[in-house]
Residue frames as qw, qx, qy, qz and C-alpha x, y, z in Angstrom:
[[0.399, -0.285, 0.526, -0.695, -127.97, 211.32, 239.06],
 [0.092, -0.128, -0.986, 0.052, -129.23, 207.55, 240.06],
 [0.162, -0.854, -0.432, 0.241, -132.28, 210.20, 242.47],
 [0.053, -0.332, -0.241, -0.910, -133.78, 212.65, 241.37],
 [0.045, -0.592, -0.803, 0.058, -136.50, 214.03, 243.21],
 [0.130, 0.207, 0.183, 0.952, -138.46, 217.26, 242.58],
 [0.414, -0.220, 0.057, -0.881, -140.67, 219.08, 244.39],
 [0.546, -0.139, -0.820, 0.100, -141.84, 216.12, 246.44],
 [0.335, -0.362, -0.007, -0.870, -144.92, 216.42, 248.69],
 [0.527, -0.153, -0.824, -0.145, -146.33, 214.49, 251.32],
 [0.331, -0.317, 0.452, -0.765, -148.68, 215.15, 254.19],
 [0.498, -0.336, -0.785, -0.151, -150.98, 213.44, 256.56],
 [0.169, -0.765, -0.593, -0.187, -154.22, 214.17, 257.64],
 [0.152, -0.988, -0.011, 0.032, -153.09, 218.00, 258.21],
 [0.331, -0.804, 0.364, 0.335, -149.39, 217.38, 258.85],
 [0.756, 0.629, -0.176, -0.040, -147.08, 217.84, 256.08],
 [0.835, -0.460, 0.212, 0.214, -144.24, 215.72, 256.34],
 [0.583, -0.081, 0.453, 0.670, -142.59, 216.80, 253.17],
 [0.318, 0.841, 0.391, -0.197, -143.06, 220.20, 251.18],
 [0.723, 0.691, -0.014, 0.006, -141.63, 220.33, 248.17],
 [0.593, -0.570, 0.526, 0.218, -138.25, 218.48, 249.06],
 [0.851, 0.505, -0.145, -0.022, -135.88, 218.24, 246.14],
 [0.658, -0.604, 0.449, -0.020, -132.88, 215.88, 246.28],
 [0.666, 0.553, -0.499, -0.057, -129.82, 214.52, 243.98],
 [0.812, -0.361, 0.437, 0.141, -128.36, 211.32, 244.74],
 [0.498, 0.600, -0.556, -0.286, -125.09, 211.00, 242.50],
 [0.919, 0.219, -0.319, 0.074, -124.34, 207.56, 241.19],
 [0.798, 0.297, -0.419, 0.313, -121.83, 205.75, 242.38],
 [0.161, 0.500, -0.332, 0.783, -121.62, 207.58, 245.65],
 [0.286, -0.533, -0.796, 0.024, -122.51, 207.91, 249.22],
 [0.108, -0.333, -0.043, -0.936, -124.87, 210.48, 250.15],
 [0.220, -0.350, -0.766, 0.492, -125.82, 210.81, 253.70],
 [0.364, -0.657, -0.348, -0.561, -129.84, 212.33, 253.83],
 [0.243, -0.226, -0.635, 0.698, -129.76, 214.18, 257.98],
 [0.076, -0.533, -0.173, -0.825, -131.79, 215.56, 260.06],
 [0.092, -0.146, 0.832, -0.527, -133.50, 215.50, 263.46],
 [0.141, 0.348, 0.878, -0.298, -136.08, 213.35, 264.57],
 [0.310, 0.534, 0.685, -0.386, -139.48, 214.32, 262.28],
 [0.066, 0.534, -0.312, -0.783, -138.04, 216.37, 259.44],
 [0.843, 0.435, -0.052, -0.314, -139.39, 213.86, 256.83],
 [0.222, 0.492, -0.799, -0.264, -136.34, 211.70, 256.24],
 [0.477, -0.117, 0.844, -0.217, -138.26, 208.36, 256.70],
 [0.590, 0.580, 0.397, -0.397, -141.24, 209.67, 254.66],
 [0.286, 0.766, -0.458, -0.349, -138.66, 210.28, 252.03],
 [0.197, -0.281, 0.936, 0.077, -136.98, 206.72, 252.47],
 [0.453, 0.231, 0.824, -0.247, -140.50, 205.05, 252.42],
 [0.606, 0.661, -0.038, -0.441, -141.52, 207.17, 248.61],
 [0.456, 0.557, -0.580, -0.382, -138.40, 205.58, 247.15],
 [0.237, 0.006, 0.971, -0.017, -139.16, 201.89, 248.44],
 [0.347, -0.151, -0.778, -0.501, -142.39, 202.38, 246.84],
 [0.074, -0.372, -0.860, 0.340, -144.28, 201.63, 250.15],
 [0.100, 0.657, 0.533, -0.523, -145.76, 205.12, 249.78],
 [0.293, 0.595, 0.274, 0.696, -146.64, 207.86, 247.00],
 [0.198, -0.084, 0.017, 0.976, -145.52, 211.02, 247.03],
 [0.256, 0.648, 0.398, -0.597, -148.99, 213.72, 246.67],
 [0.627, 0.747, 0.209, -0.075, -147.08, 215.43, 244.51],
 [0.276, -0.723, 0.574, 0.269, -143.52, 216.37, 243.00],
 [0.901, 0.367, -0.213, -0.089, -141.92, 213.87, 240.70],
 [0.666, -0.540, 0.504, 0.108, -139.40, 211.08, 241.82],
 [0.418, 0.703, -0.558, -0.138, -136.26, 210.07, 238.84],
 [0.874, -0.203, 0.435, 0.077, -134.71, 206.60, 239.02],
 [0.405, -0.085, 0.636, 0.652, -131.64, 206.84, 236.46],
 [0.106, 0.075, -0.302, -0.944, -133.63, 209.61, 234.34],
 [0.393, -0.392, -0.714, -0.427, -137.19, 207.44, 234.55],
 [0.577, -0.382, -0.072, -0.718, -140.21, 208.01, 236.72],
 [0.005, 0.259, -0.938, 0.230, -139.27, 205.26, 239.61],
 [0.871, -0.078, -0.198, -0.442, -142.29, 202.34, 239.48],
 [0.789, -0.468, 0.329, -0.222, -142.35, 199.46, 241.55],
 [0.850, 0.357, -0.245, 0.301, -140.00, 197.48, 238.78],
 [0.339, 0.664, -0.466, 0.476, -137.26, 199.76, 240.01],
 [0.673, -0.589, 0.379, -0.240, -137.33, 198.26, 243.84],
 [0.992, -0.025, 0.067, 0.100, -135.68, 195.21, 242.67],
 [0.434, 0.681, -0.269, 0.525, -132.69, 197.67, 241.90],
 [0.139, -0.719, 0.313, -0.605, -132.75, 198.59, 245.96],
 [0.577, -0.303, -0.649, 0.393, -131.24, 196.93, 249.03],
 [0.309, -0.714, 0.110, -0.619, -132.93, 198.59, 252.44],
 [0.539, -0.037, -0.718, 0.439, -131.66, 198.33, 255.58],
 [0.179, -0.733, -0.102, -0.648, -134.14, 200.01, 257.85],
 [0.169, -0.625, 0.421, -0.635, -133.51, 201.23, 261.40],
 [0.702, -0.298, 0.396, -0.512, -136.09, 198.76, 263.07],
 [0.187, 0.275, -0.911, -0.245, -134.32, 195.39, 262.44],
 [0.755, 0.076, 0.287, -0.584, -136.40, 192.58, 261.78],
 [0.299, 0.271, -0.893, -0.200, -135.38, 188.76, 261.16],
 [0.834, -0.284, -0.401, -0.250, -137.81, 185.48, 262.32],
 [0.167, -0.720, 0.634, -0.229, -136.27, 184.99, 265.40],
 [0.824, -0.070, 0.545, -0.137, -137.50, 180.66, 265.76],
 [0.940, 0.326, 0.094, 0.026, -135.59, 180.18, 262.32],
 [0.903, -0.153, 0.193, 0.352, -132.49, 179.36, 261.14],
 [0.018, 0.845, -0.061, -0.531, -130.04, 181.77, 260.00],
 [0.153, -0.271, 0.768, 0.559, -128.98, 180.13, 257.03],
 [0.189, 0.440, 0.860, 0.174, -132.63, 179.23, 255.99],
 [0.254, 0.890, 0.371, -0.081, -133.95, 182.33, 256.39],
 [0.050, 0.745, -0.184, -0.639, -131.32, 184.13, 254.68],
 [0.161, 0.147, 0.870, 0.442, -131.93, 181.88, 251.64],
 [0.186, 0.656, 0.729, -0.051, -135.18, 182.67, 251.91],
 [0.088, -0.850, -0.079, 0.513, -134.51, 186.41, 252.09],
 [0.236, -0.320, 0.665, 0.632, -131.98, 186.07, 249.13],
 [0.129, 0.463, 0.853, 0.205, -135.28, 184.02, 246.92],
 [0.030, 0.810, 0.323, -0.488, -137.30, 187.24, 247.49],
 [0.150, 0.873, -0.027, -0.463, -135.13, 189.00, 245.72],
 [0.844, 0.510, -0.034, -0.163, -134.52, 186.61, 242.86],
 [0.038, 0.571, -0.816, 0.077, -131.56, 185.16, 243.37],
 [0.812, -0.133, -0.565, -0.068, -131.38, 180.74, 242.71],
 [0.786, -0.594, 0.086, -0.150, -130.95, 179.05, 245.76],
 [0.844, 0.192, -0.033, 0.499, -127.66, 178.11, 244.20],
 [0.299, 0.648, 0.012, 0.701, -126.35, 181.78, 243.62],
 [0.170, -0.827, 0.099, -0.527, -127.58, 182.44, 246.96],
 [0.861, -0.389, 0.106, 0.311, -125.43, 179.77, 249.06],
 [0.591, 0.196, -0.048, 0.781, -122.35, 180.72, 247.19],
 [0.141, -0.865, -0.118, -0.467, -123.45, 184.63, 247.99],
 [0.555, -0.702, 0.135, -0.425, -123.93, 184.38, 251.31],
 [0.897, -0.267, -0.013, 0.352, -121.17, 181.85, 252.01],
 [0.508, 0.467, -0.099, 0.718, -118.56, 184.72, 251.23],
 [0.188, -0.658, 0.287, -0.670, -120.06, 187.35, 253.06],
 [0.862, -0.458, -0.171, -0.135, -120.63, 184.51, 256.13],
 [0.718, 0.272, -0.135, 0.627, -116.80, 184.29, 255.87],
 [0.355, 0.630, 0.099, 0.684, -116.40, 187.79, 255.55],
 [0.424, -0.521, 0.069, -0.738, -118.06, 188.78, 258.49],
 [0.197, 0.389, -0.814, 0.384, -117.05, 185.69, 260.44],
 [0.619, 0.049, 0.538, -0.570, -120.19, 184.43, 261.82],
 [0.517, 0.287, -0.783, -0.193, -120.16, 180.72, 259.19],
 [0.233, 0.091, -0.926, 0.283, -120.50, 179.21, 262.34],
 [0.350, 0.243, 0.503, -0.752, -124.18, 180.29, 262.67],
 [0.119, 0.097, -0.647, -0.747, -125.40, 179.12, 260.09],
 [0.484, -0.367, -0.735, -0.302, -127.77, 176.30, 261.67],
 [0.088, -0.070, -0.582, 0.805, -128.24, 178.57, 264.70],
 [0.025, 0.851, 0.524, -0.006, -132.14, 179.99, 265.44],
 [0.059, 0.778, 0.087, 0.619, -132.00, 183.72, 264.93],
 [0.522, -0.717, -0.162, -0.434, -132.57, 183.99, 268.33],
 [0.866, -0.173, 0.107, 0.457, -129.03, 182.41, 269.56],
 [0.544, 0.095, -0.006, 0.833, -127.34, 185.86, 268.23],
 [0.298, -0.425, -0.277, 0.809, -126.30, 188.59, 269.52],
 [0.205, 0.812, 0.206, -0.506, -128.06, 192.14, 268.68],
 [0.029, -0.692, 0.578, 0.432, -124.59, 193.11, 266.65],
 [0.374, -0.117, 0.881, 0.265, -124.57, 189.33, 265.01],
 [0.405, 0.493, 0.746, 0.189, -128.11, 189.69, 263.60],
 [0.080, 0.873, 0.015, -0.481, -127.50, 193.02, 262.45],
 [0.105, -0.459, 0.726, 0.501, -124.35, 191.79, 260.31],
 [0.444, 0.262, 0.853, -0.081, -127.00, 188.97, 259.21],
 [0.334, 0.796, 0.352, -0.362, -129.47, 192.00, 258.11],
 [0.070, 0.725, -0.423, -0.538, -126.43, 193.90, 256.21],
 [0.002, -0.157, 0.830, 0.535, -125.71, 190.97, 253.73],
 [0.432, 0.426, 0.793, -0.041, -129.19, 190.24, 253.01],
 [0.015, 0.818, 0.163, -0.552, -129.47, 193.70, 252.03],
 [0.265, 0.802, -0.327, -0.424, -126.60, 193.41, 249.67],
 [0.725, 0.105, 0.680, -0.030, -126.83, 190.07, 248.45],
 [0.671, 0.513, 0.531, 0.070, -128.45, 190.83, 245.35],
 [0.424, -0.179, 0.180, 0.869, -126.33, 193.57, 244.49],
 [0.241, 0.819, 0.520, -0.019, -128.43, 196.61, 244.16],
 [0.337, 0.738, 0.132, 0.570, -128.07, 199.71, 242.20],
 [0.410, -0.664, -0.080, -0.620, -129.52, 201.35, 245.38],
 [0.610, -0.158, -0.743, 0.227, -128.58, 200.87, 248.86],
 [0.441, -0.707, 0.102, -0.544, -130.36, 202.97, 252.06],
 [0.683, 0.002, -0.662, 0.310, -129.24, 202.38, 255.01],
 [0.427, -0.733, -0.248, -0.468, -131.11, 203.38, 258.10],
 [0.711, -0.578, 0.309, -0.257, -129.18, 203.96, 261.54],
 [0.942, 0.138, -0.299, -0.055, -126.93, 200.88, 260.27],
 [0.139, 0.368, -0.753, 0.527, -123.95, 201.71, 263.26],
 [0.514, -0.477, 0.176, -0.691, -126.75, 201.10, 265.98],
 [0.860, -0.350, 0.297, -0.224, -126.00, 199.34, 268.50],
 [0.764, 0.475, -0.312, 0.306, -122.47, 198.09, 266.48],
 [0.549, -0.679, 0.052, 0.484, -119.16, 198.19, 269.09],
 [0.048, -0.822, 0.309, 0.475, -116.20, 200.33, 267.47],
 [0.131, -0.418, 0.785, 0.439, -114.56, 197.50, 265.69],
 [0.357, 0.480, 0.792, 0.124, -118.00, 196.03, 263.93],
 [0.261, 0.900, 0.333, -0.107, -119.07, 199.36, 262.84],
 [0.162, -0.701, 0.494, 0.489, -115.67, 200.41, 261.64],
 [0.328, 0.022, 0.920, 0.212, -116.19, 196.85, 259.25],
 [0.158, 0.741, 0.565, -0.326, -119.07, 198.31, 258.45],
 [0.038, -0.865, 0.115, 0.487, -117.97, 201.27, 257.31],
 [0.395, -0.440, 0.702, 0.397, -115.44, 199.52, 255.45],
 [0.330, 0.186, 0.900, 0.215, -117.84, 197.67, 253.52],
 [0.308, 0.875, 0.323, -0.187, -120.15, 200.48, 252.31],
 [0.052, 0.768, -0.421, -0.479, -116.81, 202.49, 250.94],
 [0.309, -0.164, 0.889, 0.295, -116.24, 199.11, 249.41],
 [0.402, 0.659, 0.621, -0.137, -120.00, 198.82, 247.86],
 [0.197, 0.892, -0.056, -0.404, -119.55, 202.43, 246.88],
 [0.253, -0.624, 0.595, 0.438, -116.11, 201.78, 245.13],
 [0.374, 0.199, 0.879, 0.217, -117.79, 198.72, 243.23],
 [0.003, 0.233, 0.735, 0.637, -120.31, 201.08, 241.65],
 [0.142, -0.616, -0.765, 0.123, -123.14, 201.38, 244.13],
 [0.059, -0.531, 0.039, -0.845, -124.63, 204.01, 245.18],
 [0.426, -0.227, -0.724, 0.492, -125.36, 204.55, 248.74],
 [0.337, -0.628, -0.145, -0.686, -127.98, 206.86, 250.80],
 [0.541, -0.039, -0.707, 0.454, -127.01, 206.98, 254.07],
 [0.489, -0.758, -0.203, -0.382, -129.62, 208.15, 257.23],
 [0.613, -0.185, -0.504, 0.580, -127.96, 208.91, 260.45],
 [0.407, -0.910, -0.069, 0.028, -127.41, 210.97, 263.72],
 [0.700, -0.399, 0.307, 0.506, -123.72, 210.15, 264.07],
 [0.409, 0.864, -0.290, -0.044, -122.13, 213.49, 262.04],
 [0.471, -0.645, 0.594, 0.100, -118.94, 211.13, 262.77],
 [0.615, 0.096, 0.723, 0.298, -119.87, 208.68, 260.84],
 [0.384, 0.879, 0.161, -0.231, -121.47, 211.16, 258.43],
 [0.004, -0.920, 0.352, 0.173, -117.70, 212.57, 257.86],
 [0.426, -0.442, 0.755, 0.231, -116.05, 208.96, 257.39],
 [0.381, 0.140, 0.872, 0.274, -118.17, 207.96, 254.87],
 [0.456, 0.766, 0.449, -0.069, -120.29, 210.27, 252.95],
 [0.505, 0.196, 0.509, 0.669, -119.16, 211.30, 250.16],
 [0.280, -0.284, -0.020, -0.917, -122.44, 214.52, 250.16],
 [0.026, 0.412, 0.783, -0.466, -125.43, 215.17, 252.05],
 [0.244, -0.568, -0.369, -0.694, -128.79, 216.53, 252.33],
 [0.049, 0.157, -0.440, 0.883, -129.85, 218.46, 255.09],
 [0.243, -0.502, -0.589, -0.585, -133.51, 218.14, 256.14],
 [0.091, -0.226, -0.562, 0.790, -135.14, 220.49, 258.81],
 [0.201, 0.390, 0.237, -0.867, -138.94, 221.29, 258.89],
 [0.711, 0.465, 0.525, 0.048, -139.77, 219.27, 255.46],
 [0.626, 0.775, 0.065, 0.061, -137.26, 220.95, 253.45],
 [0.817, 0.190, -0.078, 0.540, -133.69, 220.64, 252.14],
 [0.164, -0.978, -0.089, 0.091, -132.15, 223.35, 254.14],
 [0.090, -0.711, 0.659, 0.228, -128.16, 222.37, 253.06],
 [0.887, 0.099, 0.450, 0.029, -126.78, 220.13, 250.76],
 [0.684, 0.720, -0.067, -0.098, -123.39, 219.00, 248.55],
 [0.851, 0.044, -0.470, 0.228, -120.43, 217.50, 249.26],
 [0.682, -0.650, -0.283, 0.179, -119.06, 217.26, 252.44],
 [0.599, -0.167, 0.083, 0.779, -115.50, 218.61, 251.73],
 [0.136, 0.551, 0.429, 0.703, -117.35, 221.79, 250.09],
 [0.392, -0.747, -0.256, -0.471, -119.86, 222.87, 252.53],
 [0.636, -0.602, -0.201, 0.440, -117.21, 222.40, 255.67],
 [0.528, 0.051, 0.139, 0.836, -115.12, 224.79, 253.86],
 [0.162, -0.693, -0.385, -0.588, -118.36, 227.15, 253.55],
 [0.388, -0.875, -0.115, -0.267, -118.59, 227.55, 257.00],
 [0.679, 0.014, -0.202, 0.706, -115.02, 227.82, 258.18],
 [0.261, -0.944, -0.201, -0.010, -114.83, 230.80, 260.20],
 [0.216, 0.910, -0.240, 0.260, -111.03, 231.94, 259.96],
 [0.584, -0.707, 0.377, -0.127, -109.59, 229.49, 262.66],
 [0.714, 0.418, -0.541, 0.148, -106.10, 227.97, 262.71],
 [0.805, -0.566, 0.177, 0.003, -104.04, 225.85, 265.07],
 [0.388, 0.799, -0.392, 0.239, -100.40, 227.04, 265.02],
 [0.779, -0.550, -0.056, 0.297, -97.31, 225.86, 267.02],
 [0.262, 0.908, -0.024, 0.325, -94.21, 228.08, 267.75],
 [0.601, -0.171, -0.309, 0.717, -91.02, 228.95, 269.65],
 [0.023, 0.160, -0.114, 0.980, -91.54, 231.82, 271.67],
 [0.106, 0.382, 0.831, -0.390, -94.80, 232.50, 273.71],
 [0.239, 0.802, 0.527, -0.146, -98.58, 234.56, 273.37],
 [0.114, -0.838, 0.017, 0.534, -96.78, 237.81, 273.42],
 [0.553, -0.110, 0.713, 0.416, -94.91, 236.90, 270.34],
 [0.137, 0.496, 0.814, 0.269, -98.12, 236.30, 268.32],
 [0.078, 0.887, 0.317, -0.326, -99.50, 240.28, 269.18],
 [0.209, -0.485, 0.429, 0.733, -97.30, 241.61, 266.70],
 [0.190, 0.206, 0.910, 0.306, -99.48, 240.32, 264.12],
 [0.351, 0.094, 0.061, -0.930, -102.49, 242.41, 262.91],
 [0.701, 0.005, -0.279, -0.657, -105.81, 241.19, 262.98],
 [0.639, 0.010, -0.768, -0.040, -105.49, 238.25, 264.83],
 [0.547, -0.467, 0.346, -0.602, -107.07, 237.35, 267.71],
 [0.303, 0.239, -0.908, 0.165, -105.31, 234.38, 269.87],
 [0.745, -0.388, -0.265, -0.474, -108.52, 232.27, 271.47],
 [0.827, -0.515, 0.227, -0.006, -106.32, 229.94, 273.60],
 [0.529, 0.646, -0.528, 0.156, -102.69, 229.38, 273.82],
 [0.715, -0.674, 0.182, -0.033, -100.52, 227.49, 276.30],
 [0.425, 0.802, -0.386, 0.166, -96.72, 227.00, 276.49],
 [0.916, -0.390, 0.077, 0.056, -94.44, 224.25, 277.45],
 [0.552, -0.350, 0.421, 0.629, -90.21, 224.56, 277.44],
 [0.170, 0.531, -0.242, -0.794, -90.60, 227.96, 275.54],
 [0.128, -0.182, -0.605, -0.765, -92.78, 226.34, 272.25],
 [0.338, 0.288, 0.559, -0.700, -96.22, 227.25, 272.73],
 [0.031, 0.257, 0.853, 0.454, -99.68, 226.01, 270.81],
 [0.290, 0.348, 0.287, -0.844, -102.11, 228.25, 270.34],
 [0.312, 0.328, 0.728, 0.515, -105.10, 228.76, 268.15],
 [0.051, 0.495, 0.047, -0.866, -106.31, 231.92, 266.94],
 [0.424, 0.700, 0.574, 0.017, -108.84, 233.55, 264.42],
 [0.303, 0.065, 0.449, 0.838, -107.88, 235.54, 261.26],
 [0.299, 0.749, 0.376, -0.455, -110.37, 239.12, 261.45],
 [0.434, 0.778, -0.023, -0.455, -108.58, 240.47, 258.20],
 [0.002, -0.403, 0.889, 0.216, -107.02, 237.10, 256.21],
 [0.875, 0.039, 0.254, -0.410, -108.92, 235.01, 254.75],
 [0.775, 0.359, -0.516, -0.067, -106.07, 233.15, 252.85],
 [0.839, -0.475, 0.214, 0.155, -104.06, 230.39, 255.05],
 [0.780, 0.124, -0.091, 0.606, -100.94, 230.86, 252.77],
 [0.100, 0.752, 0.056, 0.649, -101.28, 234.88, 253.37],
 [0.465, -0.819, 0.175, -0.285, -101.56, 234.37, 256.93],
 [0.912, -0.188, -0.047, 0.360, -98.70, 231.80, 257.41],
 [0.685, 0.471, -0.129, 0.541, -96.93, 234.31, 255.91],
 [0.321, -0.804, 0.042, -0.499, -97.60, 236.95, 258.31],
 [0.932, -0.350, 0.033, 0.093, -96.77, 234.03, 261.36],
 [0.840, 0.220, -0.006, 0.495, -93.69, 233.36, 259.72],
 [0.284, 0.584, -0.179, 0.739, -92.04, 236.98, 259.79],
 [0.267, -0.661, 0.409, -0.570, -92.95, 237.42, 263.66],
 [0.711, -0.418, 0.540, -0.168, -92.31, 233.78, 265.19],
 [0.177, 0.469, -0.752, -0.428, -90.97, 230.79, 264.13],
 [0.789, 0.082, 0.296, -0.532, -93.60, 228.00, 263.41],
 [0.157, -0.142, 0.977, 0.012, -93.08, 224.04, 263.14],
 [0.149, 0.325, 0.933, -0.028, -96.94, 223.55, 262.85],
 [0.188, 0.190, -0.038, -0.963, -99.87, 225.05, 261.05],
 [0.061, -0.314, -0.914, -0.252, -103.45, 223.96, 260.38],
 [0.418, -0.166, 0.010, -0.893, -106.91, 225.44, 259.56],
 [0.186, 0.183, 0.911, -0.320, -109.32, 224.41, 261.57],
 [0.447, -0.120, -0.557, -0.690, -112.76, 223.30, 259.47],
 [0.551, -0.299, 0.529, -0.572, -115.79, 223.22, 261.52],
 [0.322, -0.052, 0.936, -0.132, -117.45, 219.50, 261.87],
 [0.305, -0.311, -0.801, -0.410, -120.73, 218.24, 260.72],
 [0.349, -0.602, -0.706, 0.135, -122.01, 218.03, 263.59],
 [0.135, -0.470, -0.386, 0.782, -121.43, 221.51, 264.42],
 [0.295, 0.191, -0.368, -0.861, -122.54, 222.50, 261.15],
 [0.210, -0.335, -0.849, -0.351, -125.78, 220.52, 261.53],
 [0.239, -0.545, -0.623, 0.507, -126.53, 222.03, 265.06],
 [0.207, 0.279, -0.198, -0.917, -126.35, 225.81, 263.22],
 [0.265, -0.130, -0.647, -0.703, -128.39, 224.97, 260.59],
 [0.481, -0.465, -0.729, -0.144, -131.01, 223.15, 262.44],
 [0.233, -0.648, -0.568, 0.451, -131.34, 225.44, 265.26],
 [0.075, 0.201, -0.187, -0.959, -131.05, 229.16, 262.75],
 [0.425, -0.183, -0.631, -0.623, -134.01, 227.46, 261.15]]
């Protein structure tokens, strides 16, 4: 594990934003940290930048006790962007690069790839303030990962992106990830949650309330439902025990239905069943979302 944290505590003046919140980040992975609006996932972001201490609990950085050395390991992209807007966008991402120890050499070549990459070269001697929301957002993302950190958070980082920047986007974090990083990813969007994370942590209330990889914990709450196509119509499908057909509809005699297994829980056990009383072209279980498996969680709790 890159993060570790354990029993992590943090309140203020009465309200406790975090009580005892423990969290694995694996290496080399991203691992998307939800919840809604006050659960602690900022207060959590803001223990491993260092900005704040924890009360109590103990935070892990690659098996050590994380100390301000270890920030130079982390690129943050937080939510509320923030660039000079009256300078230049090639001067102040030099500058921004120099922060974080990189020569002024290392960081022209840097930042002349990703400028490329990300097609905006032609801004270089622009003011900040000459691009678009979306431009100085792409601006923020390579400053972030200039220096190539161990660590990379990334707060909210679709906002306010159109489909085909925040797909790029996307691209480039599976790409980060693939190189080695590791990635902690904050968000609302269980969409994006599902294209790119890799696991998660749940937080609801200050405390981890779900959490482990994504392809795992949809399969936890799966509830028995498949989407089937067929020759032949509903009536067909009542020959079957245990099965109860939620919606079905039928067009030049094949008909698509989906329906909910009460006494099957395997999907080859129940094809088989299908199979002996219609004849079926199409089968698929149906695994709930994120997002619906964030709304449960966060409203049972």
């Amino acid at each position: 594990m890159l993060i570790d944290a354990k029993g992590i505590v943090k309140a203020y003046s009465g309200h406790v934003a975090l009580d005892g919140l423990n969290i694995e980040v694996p290496e080399g992975a991203v691992h998307g940290l939800l919840g809604p609006n006050g659960a602690g996932k900022t207060t959590f972001i803001r223990i491993l930048n260092q900005m704040t201490k924890q009360d109590a609990g103990e935070l892990l950085f690659d098996g050590h006790t994380m100390t301000m050395a270890d920030v130079a390991q982390v690129g943050y992209l937080p939510e509320e962007r923030g660039l000079y807007k009256k300078m230049k966008v090639g001067e102040e991402a030099i500058y921004l690069a120099r922060l974080r120890g990189l020569s002024k050499y290392d960081a022209k070549v840097r930042l002349k790839y990703w400028f490329d990459k990300f097609e905006i070269g032609e801004w270089w001697n622009k003011k900040v303030e000459q691009l678009s929301k979306g431009m100085q957002q792409k601006v923020q993302f390579i400053v972030t990962v200039l220096h190539e950190p161990r660590l990379l958070i990334f707060d909210e980082p679709f906002s306010g992106f159109d489909p085909v920047n925040a797909n790029l986007l996307k691209q480039e974090i599976l790409n980060l990830r693939d190189k080695g990083a590791t990635v902690l990813f904050s968000t609302h969007n269980m969409g994006s949650v599902e294209a790119v994370c890799d696991s998660i942590s749940l937080i609801n209330k200050s405390h981890v309330v779900l959490d482990g990889k994504v392809k795992d914990i949809k399969k936890q709450y799966k509830e028995g439902k498949y989407e089937l196509s067929f020759q032949g119509s509903e009536s067909d499908l009542q020959q079957v025990s245990g099965l109860n057909i939620l919606s079905s509809k039928t067009i030049d005699g094949t008909t698509s239905a989906i329906v909910k297994s009460t006494n099957i829980t395997s999907p080859n056990e129940l094809l088989r069943e299908l199979i002996n009383a219609v004849e079926v072209s199409e089968f698929k279980e149906i695994l709930p979302t994120m997002e619906e498996i964030f709304i449960q969680q966060v409203e049972k709790k």
